[in-house]
Rosetta silent file (secondary structure, phi, psi, omega in degrees, C-alpha in Angstrom):
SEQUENCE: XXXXXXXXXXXXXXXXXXXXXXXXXXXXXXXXXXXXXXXXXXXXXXXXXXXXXXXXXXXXXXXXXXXXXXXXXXXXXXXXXXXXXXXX
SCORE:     score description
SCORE:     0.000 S_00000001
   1 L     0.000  141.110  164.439   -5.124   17.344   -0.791 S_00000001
   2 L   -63.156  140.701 -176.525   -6.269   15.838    2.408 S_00000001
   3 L   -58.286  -63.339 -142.327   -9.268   17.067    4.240 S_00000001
   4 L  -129.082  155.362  173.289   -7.965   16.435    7.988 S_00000001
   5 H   -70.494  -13.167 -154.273   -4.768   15.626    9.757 S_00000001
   6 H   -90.364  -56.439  172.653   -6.144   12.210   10.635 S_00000001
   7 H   -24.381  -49.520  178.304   -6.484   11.500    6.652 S_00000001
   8 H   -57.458  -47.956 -160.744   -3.093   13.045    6.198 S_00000001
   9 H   -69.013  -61.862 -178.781   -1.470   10.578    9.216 S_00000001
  10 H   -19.661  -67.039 -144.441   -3.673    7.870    7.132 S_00000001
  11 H   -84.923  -57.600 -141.076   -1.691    8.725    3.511 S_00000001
  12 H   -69.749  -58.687  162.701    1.544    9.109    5.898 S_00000001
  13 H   -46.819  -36.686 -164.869    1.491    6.003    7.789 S_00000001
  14 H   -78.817  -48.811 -165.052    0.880    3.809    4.475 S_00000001
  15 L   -79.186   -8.364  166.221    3.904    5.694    2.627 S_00000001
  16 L  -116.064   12.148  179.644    6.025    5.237    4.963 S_00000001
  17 H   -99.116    8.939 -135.658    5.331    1.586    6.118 S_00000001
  18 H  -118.096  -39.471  175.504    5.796    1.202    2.205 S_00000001
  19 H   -50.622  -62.798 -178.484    9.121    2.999    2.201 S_00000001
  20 H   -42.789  -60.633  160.673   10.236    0.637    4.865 S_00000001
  21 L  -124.443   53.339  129.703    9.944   -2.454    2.770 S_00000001
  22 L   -90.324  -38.823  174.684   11.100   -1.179    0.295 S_00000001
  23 L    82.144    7.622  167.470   13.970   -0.144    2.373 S_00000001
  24 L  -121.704  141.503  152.785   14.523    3.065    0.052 S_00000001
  25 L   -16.179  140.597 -178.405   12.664    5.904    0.275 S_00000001
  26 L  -144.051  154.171  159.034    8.698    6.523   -2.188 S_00000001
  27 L   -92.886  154.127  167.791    7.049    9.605   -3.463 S_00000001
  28 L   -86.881  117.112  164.813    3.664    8.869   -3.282 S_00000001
  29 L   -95.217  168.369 -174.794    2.668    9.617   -7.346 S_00000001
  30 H   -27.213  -52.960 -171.338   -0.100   10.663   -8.618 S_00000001
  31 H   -76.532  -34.546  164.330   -1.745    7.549   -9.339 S_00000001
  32 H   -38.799  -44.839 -136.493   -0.389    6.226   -5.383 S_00000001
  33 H  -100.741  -14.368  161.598   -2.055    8.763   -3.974 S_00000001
  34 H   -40.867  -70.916  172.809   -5.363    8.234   -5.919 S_00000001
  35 H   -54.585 -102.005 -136.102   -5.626    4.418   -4.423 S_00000001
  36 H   -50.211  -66.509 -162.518   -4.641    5.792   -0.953 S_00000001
  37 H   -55.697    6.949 -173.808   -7.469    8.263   -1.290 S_00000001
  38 H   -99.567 -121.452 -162.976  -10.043    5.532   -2.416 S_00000001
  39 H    14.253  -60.469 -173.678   -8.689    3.351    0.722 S_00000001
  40 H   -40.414  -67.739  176.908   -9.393    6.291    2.728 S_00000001
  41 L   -32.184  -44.513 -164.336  -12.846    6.642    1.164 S_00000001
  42 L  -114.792   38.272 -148.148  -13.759    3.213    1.729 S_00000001
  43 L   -21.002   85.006  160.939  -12.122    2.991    5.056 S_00000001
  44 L   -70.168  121.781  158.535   -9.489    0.337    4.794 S_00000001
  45 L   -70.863  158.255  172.836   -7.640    0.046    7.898 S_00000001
  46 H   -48.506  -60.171 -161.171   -4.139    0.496    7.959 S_00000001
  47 H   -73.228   -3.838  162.674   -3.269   -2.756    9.116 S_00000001
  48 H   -98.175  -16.202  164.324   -5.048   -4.300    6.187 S_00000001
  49 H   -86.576   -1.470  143.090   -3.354   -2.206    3.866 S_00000001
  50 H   -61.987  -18.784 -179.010   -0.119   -3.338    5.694 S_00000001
  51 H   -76.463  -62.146 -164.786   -1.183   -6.825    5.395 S_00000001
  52 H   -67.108  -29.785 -170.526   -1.729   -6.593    1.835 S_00000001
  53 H   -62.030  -54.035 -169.932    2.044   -4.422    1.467 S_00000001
  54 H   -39.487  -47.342 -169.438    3.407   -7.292    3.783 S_00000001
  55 H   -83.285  -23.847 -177.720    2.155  -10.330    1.061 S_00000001
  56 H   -58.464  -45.281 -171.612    3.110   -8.568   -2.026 S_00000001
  57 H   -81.810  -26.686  171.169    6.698   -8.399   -0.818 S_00000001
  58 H   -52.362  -64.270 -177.535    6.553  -11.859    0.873 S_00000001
  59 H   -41.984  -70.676 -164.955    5.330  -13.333   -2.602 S_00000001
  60 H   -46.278  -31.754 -169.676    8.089  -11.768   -4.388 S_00000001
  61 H   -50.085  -57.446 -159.236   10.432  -12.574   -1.838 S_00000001
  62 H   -73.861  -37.584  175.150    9.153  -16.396   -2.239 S_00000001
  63 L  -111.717   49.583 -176.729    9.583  -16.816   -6.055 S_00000001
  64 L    -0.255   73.717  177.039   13.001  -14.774   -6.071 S_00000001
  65 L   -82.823  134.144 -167.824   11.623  -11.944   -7.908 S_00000001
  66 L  -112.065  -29.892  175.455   14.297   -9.174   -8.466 S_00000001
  67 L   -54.624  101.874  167.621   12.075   -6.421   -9.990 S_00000001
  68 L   -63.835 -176.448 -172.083   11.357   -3.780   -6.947 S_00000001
  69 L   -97.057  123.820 -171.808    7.789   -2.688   -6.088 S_00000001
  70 L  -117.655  -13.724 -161.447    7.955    1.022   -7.335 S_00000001
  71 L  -143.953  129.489 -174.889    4.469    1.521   -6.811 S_00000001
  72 L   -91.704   28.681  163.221    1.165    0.356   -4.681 S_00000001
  73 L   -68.573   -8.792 -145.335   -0.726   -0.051   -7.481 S_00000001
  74 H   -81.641  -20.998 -170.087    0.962   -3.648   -7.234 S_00000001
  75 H   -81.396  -16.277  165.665   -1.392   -4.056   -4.884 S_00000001
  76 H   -70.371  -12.041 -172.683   -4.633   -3.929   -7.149 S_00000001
  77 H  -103.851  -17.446  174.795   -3.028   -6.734   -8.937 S_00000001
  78 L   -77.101  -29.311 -174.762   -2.161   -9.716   -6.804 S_00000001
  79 L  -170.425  176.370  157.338   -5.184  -11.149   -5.474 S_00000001
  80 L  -118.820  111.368 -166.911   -8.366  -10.731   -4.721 S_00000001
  81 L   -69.772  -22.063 -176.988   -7.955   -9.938   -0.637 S_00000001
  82 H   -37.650  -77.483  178.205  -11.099   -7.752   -0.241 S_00000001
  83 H   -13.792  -47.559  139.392  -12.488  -11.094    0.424 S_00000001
  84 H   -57.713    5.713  170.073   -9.889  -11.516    3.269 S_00000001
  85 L    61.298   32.792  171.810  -10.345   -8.224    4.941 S_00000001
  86 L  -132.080 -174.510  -55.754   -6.663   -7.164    3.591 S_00000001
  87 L   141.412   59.767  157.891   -5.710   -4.904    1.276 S_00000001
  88 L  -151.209    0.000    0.000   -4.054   -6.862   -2.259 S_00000001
């Protein structure tokens, strides 16, 4: 559970910019909400974990990938972005 509302808006903000492009609605799962709470931990801003949501779906977009994103683990897997102050 989150300590604080700001943590909470934190978790809130991500899952629902996440939702968005996806364009369907996400449960956060178990393992989601693990990764958000590391993010938290190691304070990633939001906009680099939007940055990193933004290129996952831009890649996929770009090699006309059909598979949705069901999860933001996808994002441990794409690059490595640390390096690039974003979030993939």
């Amino acid at each position: 559970m989150p300590e604080t509302e700001e943590e909470l808006a934190y978790y809130r903000e991500i899952e629902d910019f996440f939702a968005a492009m996806r364009g369907v609605p996400h449960i956060v799962s178990p393992k989601d909400f693990q990764l958000l709470r590391g993010w938290w931990r190691d304070r990633i801003p939001l906009a680099a974990v939007a940055a990193g949501i933004s290129e996952v779906f831009a890649r996929r977009r770009d090699r006309n990938d059909r598979d949705p994103v069901v999860s933001l683990t996808c994002l441990l897997y794409t690059s490595d972005a640390a390096d690039d102050n974003r979030v993939v």
